[in-house]
C-alpha positions as CSV (number, residue, x, y, z in Angstrom):
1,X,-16.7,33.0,-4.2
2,X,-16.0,33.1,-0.3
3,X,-18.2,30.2,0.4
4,X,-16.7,27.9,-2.5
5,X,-13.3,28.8,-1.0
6,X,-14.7,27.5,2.3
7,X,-15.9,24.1,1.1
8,X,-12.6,23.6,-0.7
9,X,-10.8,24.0,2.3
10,X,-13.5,21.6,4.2
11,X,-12.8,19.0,1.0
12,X,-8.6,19.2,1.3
13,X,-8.6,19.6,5.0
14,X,-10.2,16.5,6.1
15,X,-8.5,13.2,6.6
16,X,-9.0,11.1,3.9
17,X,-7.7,13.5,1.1
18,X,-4.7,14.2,3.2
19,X,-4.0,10.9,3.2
20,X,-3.8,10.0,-0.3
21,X,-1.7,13.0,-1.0
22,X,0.6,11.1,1.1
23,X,0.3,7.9,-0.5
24,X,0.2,9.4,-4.0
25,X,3.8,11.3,-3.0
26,X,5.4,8.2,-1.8
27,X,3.9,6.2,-4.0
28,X,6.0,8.2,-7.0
29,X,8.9,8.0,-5.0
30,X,8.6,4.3,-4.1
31,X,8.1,3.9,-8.2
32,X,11.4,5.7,-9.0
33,X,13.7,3.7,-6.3
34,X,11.7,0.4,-7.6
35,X,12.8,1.4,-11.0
36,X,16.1,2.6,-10.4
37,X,16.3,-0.9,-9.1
38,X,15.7,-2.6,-12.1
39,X,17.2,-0.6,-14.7
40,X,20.4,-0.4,-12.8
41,X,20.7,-3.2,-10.9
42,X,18.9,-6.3,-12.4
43,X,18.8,-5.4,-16.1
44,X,22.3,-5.4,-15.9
45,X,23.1,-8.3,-14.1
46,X,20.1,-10.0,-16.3
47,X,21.9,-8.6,-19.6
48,X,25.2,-9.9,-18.7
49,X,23.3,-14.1,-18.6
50,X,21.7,-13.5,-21.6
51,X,24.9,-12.6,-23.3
52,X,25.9,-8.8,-22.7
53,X,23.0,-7.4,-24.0
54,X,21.7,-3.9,-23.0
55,X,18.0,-3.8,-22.5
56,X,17.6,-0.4,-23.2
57,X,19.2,-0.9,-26.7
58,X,17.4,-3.2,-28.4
59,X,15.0,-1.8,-31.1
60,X,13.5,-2.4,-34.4
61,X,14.5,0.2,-37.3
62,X,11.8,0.7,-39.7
63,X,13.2,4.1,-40.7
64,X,17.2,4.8,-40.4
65,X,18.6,8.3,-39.4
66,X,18.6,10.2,-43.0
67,X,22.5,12.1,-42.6
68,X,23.5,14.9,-44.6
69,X,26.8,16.7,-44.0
70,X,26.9,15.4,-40.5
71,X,23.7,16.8,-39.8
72,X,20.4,14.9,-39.0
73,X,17.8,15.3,-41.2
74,X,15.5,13.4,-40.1
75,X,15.5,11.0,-37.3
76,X,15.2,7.4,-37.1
77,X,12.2,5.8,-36.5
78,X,12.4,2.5,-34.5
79,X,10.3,0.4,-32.3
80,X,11.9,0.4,-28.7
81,X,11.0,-3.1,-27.3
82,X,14.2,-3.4,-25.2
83,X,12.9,-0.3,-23.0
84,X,9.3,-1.5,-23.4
85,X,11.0,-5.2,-21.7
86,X,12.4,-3.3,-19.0
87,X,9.4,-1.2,-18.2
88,X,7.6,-4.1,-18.0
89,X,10.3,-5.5,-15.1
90,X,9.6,-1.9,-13.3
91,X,5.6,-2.7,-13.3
92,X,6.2,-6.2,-12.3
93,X,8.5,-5.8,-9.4
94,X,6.3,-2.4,-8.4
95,X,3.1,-4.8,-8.4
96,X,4.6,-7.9,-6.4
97,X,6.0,-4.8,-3.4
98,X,2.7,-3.6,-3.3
99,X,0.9,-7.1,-3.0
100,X,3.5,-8.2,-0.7
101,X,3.1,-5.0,1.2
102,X,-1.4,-5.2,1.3
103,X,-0.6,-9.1,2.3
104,X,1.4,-7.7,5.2
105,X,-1.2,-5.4,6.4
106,X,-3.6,-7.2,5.8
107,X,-2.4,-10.1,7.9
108,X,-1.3,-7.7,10.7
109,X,-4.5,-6.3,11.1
110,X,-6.6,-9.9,10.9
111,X,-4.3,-10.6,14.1
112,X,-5.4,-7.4,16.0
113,X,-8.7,-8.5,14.9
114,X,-8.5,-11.8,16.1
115,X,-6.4,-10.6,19.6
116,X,-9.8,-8.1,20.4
117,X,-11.7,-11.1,19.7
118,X,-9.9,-13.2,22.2
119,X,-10.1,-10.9,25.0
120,X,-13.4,-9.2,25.1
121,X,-13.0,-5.7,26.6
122,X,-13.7,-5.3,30.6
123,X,-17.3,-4.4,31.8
124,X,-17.8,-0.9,32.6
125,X,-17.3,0.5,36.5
126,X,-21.2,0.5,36.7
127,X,-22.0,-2.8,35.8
128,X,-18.8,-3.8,37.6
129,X,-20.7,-2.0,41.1
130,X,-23.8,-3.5,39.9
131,X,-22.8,-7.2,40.4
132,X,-21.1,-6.2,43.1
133,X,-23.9,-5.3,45.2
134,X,-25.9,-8.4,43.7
135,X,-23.6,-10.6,45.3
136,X,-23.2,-8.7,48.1
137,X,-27.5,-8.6,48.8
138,X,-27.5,-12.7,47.4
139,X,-24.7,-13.4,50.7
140,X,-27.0,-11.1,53.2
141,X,-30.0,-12.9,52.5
142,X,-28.6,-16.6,51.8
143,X,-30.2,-16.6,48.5
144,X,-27.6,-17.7,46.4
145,X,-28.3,-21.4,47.4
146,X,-31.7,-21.0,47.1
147,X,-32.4,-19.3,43.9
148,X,-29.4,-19.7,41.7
149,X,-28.8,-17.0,39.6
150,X,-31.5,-15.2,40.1
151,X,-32.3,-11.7,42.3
């Protein structure tokens, strides 16, 4: 029991599990603002061009409410299509963020690419000494005029 505790807390400790927590949190909470968005801002205003209708409203009754002494007794049964449209706006709108947003990083991160491929990285202090003691030896001896490039 002790050593399966131990390699669940190796398994949610490391990075990559942490990491799509986070995404998986914010990823909810980026779905709720995206459909607060639509269902309160652009189904209205989409409503009010297509003549005043309410999105959420629109269904198909294939059973009525049965009513008895101003009590239900049994429900209606309809087909919802108006909230079926508008959770189709939420999944539309959450998809084009989301491509829009991988586009973005994606581009960002093809520059840095393409910046560290521009300017290669310096040479390290020992190969820096290295060549300088080269030229150094190559100006002692009068080789360089000689030989080139080489030793």
């Amino acid at each position: 029991m002790k050593k399966t505790l131990q390699e669940f807390k190796a398994f949610a400790l490391r990075g990559n599990v942490i990491d799509m927590a986070v995404g998986i949190i914010i990823g909810g909470a980026f779905g709720k603002i995206v459909s607060s968005l639509v269902s309160d801002v652009l189904m209205p205003v989409l409503g009010l061009l297509v003549g005043g209708i309410h999105f959420n409203n629109l269904k198909f009754v294939i059973k009525p409410a049965v009513i008895e002494s101003g009590k239900t007794v049994s429900p209606e049964v309809a087909i919802n299509y108006g909230n079926f449209i508008q959770v189709t706006f939420d999944f539309l709108i959450i998809a084009l963020s989301i491509f829009i947003l991988v586009k973005l990083i994606s581009k960002l991160s093809f520059k840095k690419a393409e910046e560290e491929k521009a300017s290669p990285p310096p040479p390290p202090a020992d190969i820096v000494l290295l060549t300088e003691i080269r030229d150094l030896l190559r100006e002692k001896n009068g080789d360089s005029a000689k030989n080139g490039d080489k030793p």
